[in-house]
KEVOSE-852546 format. One record per residue (C-alpha): x, y, z; residue number from 1; chain. Coordinates in nm, 2 decimals, padded with zeros to 4 digits. Layout:
BEGIN
<c1=X&c2=Y&c3=Z&n=NUM&chain=A>
...
//
This chain:
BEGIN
<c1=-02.40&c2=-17.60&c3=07.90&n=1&chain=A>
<c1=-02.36&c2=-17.51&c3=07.52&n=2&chain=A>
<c1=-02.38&c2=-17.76&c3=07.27&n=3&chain=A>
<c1=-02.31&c2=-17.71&c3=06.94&n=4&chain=A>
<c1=-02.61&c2=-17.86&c3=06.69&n=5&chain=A>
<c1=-02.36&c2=-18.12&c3=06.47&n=6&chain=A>
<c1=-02.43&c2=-18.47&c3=06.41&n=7&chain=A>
<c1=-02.35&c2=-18.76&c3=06.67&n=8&chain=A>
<c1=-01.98&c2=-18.73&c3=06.49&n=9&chain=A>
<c1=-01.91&c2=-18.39&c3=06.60&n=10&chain=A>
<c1=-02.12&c2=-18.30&c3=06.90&n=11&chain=A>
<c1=-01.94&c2=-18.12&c3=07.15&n=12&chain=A>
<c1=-02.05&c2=-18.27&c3=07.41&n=13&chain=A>
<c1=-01.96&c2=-18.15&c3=07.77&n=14&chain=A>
<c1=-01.62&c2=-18.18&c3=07.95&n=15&chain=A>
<c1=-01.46&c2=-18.34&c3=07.57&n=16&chain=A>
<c1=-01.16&c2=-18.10&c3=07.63&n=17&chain=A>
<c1=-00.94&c2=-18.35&c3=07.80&n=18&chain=A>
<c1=-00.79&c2=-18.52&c3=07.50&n=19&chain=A>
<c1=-00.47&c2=-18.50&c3=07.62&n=20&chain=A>
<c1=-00.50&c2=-18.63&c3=07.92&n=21&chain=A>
<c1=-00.62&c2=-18.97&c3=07.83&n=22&chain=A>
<c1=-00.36&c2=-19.05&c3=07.62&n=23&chain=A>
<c1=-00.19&c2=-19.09&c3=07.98&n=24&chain=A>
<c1=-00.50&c2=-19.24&c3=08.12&n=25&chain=A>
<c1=-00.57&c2=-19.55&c3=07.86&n=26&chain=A>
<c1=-00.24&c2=-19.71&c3=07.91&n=27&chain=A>
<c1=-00.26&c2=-19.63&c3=08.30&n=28&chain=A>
<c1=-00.61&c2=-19.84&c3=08.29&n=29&chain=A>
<c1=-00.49&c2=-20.11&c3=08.07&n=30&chain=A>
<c1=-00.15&c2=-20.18&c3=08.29&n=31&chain=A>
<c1=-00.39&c2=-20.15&c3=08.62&n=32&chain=A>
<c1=-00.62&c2=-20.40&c3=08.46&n=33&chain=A>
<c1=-00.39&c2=-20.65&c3=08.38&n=34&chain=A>
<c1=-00.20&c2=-20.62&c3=08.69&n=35&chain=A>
<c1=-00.54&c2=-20.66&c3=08.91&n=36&chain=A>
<c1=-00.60&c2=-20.96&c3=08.67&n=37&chain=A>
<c1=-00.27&c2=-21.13&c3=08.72&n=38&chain=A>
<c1=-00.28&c2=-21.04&c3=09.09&n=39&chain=A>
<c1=-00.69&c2=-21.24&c3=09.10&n=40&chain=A>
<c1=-00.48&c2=-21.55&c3=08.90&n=41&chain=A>
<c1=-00.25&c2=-21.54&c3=09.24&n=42&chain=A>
<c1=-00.43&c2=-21.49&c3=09.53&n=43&chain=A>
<c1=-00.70&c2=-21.81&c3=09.64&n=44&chain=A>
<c1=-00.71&c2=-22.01&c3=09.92&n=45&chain=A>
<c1=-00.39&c2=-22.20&c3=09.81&n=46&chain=A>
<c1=-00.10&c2=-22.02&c3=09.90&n=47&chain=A>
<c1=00.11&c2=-22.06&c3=09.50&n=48&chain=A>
<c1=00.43&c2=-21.86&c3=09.45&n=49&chain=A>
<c1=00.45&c2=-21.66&c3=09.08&n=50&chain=A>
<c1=00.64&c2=-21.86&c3=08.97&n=51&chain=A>
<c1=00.44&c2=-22.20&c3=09.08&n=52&chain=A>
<c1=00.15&c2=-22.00&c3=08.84&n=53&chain=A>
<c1=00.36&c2=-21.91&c3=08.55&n=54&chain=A>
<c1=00.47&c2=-22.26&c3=08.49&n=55&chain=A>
<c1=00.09&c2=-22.37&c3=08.53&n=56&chain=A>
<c1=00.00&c2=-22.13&c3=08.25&n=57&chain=A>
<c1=00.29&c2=-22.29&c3=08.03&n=58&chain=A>
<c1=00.15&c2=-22.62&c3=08.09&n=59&chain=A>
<c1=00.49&c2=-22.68&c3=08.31&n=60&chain=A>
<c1=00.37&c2=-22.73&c3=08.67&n=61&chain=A>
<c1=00.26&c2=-23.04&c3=08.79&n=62&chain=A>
<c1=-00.04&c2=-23.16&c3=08.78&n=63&chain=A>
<c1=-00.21&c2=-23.00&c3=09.09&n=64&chain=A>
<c1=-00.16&c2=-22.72&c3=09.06&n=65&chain=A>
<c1=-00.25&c2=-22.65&c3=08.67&n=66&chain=A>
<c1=-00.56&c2=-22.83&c3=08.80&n=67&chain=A>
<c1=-00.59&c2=-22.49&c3=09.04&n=68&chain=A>
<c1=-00.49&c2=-22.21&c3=08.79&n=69&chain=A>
<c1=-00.68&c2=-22.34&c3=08.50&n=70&chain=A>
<c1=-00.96&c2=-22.52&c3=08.64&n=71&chain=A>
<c1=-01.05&c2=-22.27&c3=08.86&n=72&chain=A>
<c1=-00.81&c2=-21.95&c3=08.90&n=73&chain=A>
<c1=-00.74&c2=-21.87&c3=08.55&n=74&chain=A>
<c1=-01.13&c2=-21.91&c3=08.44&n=75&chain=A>
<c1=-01.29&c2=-21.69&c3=08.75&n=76&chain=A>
<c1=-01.06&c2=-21.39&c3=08.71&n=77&chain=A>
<c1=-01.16&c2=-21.40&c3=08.30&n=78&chain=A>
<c1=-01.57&c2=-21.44&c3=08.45&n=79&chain=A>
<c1=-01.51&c2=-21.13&c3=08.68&n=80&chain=A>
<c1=-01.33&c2=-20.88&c3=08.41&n=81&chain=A>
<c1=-01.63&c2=-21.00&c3=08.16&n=82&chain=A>
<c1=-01.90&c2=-20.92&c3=08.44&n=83&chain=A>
<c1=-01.69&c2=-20.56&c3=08.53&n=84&chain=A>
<c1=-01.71&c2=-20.51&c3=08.14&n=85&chain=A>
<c1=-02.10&c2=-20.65&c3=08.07&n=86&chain=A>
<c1=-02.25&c2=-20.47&c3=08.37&n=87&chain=A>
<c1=-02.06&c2=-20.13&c3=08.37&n=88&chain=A>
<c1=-02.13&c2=-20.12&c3=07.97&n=89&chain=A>
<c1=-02.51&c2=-20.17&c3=08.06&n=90&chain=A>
<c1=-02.53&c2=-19.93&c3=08.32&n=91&chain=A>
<c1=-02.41&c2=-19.69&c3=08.08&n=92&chain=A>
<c1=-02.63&c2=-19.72&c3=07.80&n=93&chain=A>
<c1=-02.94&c2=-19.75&c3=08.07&n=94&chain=A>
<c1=-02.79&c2=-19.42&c3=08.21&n=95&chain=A>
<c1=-02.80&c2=-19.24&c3=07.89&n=96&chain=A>
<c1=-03.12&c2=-19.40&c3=07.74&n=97&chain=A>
<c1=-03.37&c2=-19.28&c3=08.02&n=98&chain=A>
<c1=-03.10&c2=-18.95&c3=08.10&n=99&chain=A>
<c1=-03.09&c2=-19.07&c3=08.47&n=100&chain=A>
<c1=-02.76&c2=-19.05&c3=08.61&n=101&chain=A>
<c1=-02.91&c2=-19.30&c3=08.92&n=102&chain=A>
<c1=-03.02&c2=-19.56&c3=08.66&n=103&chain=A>
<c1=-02.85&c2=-19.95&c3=08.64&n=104&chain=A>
<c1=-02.96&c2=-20.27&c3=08.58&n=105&chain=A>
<c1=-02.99&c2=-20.35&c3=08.96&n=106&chain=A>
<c1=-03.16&c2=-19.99&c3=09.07&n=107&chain=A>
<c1=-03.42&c2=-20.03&c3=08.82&n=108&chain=A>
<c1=-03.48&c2=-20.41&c3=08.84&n=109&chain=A>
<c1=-03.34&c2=-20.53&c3=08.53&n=110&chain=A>
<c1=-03.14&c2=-20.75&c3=08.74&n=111&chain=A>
<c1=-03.44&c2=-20.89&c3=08.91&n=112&chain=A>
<c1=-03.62&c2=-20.92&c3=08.55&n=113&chain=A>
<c1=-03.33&c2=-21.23&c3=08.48&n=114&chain=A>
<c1=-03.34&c2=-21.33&c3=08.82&n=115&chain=A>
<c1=-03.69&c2=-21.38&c3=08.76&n=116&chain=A>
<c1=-03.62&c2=-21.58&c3=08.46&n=117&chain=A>
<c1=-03.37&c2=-21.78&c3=08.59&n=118&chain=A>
<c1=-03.61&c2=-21.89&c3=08.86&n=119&chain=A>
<c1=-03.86&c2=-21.96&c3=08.64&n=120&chain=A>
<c1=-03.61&c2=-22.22&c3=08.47&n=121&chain=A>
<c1=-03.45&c2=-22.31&c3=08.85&n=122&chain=A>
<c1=-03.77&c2=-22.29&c3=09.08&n=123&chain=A>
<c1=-04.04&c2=-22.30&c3=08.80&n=124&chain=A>
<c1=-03.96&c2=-22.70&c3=08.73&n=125&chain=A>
<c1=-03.90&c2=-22.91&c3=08.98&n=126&chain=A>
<c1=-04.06&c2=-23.24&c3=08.85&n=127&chain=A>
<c1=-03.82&c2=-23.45&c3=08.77&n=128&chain=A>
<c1=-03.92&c2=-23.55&c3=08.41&n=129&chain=A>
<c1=-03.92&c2=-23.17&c3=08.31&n=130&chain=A>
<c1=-03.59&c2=-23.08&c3=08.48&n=131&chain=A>
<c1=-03.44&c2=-23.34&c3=08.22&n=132&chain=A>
<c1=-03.65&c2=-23.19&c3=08.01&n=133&chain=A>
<c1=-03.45&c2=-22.85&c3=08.06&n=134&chain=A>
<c1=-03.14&c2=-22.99&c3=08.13&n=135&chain=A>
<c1=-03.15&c2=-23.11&c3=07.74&n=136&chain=A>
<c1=-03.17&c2=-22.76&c3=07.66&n=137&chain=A>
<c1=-02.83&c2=-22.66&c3=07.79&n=138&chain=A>
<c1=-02.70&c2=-22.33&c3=07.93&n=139&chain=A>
<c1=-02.89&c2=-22.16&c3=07.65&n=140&chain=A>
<c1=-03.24&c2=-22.20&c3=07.83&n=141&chain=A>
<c1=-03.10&c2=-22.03&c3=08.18&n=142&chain=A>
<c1=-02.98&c2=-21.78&c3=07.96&n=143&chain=A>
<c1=-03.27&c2=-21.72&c3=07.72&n=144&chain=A>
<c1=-03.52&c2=-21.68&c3=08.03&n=145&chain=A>
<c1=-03.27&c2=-21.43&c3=08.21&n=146&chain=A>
<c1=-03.26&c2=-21.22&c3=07.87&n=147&chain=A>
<c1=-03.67&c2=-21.23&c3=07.83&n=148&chain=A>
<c1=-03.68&c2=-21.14&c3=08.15&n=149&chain=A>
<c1=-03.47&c2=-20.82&c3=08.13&n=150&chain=A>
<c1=-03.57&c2=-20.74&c3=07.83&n=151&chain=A>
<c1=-03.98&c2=-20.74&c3=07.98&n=152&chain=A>
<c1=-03.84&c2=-20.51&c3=08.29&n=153&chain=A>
<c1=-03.66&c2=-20.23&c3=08.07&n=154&chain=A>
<c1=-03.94&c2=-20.22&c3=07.81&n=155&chain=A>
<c1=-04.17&c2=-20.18&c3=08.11&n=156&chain=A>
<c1=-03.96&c2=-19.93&c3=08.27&n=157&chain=A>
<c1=-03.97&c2=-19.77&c3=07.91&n=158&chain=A>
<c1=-04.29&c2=-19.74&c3=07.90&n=159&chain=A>
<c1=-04.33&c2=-19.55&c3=08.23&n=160&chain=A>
<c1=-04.04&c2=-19.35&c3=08.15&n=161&chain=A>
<c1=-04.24&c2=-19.19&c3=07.87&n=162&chain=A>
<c1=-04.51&c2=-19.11&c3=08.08&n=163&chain=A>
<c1=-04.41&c2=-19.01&c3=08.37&n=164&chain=A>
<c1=-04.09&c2=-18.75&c3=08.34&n=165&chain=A>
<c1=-04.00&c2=-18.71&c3=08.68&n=166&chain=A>
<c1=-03.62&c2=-18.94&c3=08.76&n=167&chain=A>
<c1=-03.75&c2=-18.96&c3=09.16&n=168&chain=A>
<c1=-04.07&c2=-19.11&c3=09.06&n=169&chain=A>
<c1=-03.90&c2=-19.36&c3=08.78&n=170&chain=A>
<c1=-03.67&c2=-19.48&c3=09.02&n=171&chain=A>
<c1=-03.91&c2=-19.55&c3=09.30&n=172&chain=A>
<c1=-04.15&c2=-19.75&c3=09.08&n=173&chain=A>
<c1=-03.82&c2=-19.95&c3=08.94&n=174&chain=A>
<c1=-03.76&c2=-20.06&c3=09.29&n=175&chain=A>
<c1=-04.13&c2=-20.15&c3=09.39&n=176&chain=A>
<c1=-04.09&c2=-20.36&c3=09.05&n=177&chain=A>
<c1=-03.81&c2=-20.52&c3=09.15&n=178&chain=A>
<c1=-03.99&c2=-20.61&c3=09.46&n=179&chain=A>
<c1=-04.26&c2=-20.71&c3=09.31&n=180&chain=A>
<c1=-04.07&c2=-20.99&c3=09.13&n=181&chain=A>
<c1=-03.87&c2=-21.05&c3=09.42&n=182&chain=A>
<c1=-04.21&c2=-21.14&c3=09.60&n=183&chain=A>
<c1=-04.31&c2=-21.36&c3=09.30&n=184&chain=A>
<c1=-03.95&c2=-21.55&c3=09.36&n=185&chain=A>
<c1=-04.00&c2=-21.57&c3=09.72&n=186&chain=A>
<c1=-04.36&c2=-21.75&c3=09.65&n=187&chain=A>
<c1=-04.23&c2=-21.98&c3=09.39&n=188&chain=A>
<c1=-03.89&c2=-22.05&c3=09.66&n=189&chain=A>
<c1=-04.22&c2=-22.16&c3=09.90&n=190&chain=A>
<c1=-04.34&c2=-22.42&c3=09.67&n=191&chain=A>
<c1=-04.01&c2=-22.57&c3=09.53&n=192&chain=A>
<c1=-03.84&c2=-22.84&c3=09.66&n=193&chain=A>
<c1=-03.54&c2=-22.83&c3=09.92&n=194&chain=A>
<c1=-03.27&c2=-22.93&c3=09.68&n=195&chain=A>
<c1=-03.37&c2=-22.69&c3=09.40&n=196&chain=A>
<c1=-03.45&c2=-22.42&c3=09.72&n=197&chain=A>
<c1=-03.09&c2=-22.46&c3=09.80&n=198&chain=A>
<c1=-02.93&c2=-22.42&c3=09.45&n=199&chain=A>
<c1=-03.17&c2=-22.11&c3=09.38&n=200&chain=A>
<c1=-03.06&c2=-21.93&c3=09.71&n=201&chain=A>
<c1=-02.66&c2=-21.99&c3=09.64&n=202&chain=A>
<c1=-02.70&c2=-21.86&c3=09.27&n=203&chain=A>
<c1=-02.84&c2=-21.54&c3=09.45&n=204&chain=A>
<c1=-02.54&c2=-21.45&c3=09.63&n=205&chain=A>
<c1=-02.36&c2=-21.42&c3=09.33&n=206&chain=A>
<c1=-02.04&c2=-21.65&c3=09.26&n=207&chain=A>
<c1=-01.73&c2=-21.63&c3=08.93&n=208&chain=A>
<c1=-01.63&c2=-21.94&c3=09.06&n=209&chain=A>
<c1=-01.86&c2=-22.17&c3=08.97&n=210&chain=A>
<c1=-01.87&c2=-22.12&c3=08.61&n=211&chain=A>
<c1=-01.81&c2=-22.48&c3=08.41&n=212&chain=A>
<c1=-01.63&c2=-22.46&c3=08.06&n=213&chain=A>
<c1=-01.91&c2=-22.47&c3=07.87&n=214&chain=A>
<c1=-02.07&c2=-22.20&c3=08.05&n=215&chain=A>
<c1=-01.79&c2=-21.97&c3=08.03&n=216&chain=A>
<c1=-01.82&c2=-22.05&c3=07.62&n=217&chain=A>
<c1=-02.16&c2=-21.92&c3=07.63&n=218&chain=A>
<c1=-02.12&c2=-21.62&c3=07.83&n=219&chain=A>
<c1=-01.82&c2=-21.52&c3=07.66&n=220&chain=A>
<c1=-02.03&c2=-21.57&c3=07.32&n=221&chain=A>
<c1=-02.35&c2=-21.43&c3=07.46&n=222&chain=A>
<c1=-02.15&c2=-21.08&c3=07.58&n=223&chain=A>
<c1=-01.96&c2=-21.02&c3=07.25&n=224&chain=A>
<c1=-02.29&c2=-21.01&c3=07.09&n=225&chain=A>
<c1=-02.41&c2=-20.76&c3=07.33&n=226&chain=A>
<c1=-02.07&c2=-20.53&c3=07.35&n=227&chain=A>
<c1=-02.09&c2=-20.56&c3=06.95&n=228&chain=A>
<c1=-02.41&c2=-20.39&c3=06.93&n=229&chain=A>
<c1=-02.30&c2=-20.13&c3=07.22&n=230&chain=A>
<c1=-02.01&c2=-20.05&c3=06.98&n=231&chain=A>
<c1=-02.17&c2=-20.03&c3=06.70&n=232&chain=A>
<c1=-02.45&c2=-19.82&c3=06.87&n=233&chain=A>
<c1=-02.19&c2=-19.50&c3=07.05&n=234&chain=A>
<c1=-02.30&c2=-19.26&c3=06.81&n=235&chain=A>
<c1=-02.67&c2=-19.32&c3=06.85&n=236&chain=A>
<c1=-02.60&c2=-19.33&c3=07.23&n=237&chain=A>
<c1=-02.42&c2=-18.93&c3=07.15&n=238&chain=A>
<c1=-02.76&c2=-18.85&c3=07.00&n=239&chain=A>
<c1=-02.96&c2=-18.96&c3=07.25&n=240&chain=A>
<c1=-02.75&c2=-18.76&c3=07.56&n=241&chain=A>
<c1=-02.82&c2=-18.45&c3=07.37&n=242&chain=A>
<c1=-03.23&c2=-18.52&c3=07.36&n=243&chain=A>
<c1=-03.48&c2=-18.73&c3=07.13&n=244&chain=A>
<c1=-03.57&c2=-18.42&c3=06.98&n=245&chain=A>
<c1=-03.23&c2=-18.33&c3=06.84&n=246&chain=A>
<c1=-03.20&c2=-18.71&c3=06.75&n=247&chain=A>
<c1=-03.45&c2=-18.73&c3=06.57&n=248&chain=A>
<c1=-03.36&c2=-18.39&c3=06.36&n=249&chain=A>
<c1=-03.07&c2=-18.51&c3=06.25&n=250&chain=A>
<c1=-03.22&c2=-18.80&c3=06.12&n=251&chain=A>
<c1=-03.18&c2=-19.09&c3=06.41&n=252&chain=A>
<c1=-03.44&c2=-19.37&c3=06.36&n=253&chain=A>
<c1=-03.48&c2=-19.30&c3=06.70&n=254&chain=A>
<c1=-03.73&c2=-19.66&c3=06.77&n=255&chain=A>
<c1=-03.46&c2=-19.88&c3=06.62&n=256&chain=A>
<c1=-03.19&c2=-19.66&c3=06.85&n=257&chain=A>
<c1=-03.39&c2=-19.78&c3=07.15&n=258&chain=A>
<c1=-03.44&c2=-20.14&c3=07.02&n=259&chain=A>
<c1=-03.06&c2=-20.21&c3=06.98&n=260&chain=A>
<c1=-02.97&c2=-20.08&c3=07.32&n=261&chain=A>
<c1=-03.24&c2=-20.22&c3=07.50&n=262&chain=A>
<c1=-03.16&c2=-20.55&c3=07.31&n=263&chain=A>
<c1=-02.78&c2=-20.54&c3=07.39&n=264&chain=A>
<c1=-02.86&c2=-20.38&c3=07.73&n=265&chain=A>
<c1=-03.07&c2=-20.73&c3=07.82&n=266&chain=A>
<c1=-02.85&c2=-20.98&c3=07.67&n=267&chain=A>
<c1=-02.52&c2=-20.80&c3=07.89&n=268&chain=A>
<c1=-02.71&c2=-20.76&c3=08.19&n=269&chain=A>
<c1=-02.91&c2=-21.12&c3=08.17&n=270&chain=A>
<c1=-02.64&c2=-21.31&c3=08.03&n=271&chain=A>
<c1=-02.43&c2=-21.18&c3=08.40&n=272&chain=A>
<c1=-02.71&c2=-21.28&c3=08.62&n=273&chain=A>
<c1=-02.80&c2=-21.62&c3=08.46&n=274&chain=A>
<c1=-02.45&c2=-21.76&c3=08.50&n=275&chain=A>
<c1=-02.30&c2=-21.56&c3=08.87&n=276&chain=A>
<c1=-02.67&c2=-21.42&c3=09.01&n=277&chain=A>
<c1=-02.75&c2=-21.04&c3=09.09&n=278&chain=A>
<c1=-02.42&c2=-20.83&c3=09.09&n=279&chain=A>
<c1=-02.55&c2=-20.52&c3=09.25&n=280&chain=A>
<c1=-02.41&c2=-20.17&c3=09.21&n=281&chain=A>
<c1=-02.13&c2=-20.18&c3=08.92&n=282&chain=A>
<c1=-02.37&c2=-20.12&c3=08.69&n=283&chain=A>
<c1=-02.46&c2=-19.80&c3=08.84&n=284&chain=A>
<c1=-02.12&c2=-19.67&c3=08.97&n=285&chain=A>
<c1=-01.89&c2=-19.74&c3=08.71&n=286&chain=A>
<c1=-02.01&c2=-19.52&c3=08.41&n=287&chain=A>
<c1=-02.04&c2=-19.23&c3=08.72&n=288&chain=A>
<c1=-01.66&c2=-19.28&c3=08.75&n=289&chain=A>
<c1=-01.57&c2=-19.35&c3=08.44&n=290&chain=A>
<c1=-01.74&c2=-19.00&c3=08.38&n=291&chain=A>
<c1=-01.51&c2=-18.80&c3=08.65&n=292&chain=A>
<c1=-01.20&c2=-18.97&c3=08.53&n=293&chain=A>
<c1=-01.20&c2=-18.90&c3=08.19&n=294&chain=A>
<c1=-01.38&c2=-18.60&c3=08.17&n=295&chain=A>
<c1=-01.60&c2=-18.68&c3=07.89&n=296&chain=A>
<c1=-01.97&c2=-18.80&c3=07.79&n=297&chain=A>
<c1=-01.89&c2=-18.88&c3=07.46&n=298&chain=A>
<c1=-01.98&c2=-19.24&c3=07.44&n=299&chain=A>
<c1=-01.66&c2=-19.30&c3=07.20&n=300&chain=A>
<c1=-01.44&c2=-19.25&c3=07.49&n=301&chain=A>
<c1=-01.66&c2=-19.39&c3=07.80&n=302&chain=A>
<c1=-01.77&c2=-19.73&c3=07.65&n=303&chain=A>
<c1=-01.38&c2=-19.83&c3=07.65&n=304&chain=A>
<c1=-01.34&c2=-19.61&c3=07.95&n=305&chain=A>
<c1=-01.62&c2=-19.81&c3=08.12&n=306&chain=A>
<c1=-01.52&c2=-20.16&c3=07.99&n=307&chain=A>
<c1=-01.17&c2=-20.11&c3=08.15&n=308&chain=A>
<c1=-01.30&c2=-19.91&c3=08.44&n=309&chain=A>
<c1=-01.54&c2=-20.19&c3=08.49&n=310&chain=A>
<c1=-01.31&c2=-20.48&c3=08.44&n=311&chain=A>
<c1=-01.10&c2=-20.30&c3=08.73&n=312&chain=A>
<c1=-01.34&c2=-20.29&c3=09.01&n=313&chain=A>
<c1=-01.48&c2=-20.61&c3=08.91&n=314&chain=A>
<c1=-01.15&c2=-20.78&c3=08.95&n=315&chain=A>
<c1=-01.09&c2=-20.58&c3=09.27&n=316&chain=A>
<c1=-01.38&c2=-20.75&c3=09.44&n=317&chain=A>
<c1=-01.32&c2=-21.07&c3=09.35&n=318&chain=A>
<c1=-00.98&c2=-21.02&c3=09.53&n=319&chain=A>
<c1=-01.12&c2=-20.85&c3=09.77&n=320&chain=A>
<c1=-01.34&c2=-21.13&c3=09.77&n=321&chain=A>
<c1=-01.14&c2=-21.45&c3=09.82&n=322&chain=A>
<c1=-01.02&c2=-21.25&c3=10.18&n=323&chain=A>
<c1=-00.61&c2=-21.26&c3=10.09&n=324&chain=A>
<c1=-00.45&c2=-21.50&c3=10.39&n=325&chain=A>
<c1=-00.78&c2=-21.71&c3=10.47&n=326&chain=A>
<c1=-00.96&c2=-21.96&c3=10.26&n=327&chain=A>
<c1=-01.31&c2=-21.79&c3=10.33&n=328&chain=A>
<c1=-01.47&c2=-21.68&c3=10.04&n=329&chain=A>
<c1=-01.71&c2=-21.37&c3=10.04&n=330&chain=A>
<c1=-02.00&c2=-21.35&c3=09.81&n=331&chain=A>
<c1=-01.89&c2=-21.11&c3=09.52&n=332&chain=A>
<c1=-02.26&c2=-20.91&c3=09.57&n=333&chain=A>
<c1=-02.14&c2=-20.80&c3=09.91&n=334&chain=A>
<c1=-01.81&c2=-20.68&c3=09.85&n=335&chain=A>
<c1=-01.96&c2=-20.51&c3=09.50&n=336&chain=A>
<c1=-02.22&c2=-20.32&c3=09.73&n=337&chain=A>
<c1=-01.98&c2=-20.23&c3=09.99&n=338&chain=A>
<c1=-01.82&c2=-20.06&c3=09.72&n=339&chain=A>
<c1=-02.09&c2=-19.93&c3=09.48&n=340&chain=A>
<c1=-02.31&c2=-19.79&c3=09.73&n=341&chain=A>
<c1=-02.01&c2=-19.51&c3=09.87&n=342&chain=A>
<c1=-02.04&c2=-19.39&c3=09.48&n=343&chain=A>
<c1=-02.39&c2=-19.38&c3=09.46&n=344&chain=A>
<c1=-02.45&c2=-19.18&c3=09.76&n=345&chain=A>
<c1=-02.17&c2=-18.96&c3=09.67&n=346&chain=A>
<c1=-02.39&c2=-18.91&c3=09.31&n=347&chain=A>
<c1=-02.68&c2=-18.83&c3=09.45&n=348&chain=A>
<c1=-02.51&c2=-18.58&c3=09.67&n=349&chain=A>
<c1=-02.32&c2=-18.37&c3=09.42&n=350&chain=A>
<c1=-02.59&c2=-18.48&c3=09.14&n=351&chain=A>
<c1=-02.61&c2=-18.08&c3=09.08&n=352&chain=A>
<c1=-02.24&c2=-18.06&c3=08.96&n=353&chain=A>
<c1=-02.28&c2=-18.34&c3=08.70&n=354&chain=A>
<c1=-02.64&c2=-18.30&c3=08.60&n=355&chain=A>
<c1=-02.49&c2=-18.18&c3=08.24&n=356&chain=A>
<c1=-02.42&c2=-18.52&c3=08.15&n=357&chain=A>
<c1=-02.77&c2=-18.59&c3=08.15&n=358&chain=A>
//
């Protein structure tokens, strides 16, 4: 691989000769996108013609069914393109941070950091007194706890990262970590009351449909923050994939680089988990294909690659999901595993062929 020494603006970076090709690609993502999410807005348990749903949109159905397509259709397919976007956007940056192509907020245990949190706030206080207490405090307090919690799993996982080099190794300790804090759940789940067991173990299977107003308002809030600072952090993210060494000879305050991505990295991947539990495995696969379809690792072209890549096969599952024809409803973590995991073993398998990116 040759890469020429240039600033973040002008790296070559590898496979960046498809410029062409995306021109056709973009608009390709953005109609599939918005197709999948019109298509997530029809399908439910509910059998609703197109019609039926346009006229709900356009406050011109009756009452019933606007109930259905606002209430609940409308809001779940906007959670599930925000948790395709948050978590495929995280992934990315984790991927390029620690140059691991097999890192992700749910390989590593970021997820299980805000799980952690959100049990502390779930499991953690089940008197009754302090769960008013909490409940005072608004969506903000699930949401604060599943951030510190991230954010203490990656700067742990930084921390071992620079001193032990070896990817096998970094990963293997990521997932005894995450089962380390999945044994710390399991002893709080033995000590917590039925009612608050019950609530905890649902959240963990991962729903978009359960989402009120005002937690849609935060977790649309709470993710602009953190895709703002991913944005405004893609040439940092180019300095990094070419090595700390050349980042830092081109002048890259390397320790702020690291702060603002592990910052916007916790608040994406924590903000997803507090409000619709551990989504496994988008995080991971998306950037991977994201990668392979547009040919590129300059972070100016995957982070929108990724956010409407992401959007896609979030959107995918939920359909998926809501099992077209029935009104069974799978948990979203099972169909996103059943479709991340396929990628991921087909990453580690041909890891040789796209080991340049990292």
């Amino acid at each position: 691989m040759t890469i020429l020494r240039r600033s973040p603006d002008t790296a070559i970076l590898p496979g960046d000769g498809a410029g062409s090709g995306r021109r056709i690609l973009f608009p390709v993502l953005i109609l599939l996108a918005v197709l999948l999410f019109i298509l997530d807005i029809l399908v439910g348990s509910v059998t609703l013609s197109t019609g039926e749903v346009l006229k709900a949109l356009f406050s011109q159905a009756d009452s019933g069914t606007e109930t259905i397509v606002m209430k609940f259709r409308l809001p779940k397919a906007v959670t599930a393109a925000l948790v395709g976007i948050a978590l495929s956007v995280s992934g990315l940056q984790m991927q390029t941070l620690f140059r691991n192509p097999m890192a992700g907020p749910y390989v590593l245990g970021i997820s299980s950091g805000a799980s952690l949190g959100v049990a502390f706030v779930i499991l953690g206080f089940s008197a009754s007194s302090i769960q008013f207490s909490i409940s005072l405090l608004g969506n903000w307090a699930l949401v604060a706890a599943a951030w510190a919690g991230a954010g203490a799993v990656m700067i742990l996982i930084m921390v071992i990262s620079s001193r032990v080099k070896d990817i096998m190794i970094v990963l293997i300790l990521g997932i005894m970590l995450s089962s380390g804090i999945s044994a710390i759940v399991s002893i709080m789940q033995y000590f917590t009351s039925e009612s608050m067991l019950k609530a905890y173990v649902i959240w963990t299977m991962g729903s978009l449909g359960n989402l009120t107003s005002l937690q849609l308002q935060v977790l649309v809030v709470s993710l602009a923050a953190g895709i703002a600072a991913t944005l405004f952090s893609s040439k940092m993210l180019n300095a990094l994939l070419l090595g700390e060494n050349y980042a830092t000879s081109i002048g890259l305050n390397v320790k702020f680089a690291r702060f603002l991505i592990l910052a916007s990295t916790s608040i994406l991947a924590g903000s997803v988990t507090a409000f619709c539990g551990p989504v496994g495995f988008i995080g991971i696969a998306v950037p991977h294909i994201a990668r392979i379809i547009l040919r590129s690792s300059d972070h100016r072209v995957l982070i929108p690659g990724v956010i409407l890549i992401g959007s896609i096969a979030m959107l995918a599952s939920d359909i998926i999901s809501q099992m077209p024809g029935s009104d069974k409803v799978l948990p979203v973590n099972s169909v996103t595993s059943l479709i991340g995991i396929p990628v991921v073993i087909w990453v580690v398998l041909r890891n040789r062929k796209y080991s340049g990116f990292f």
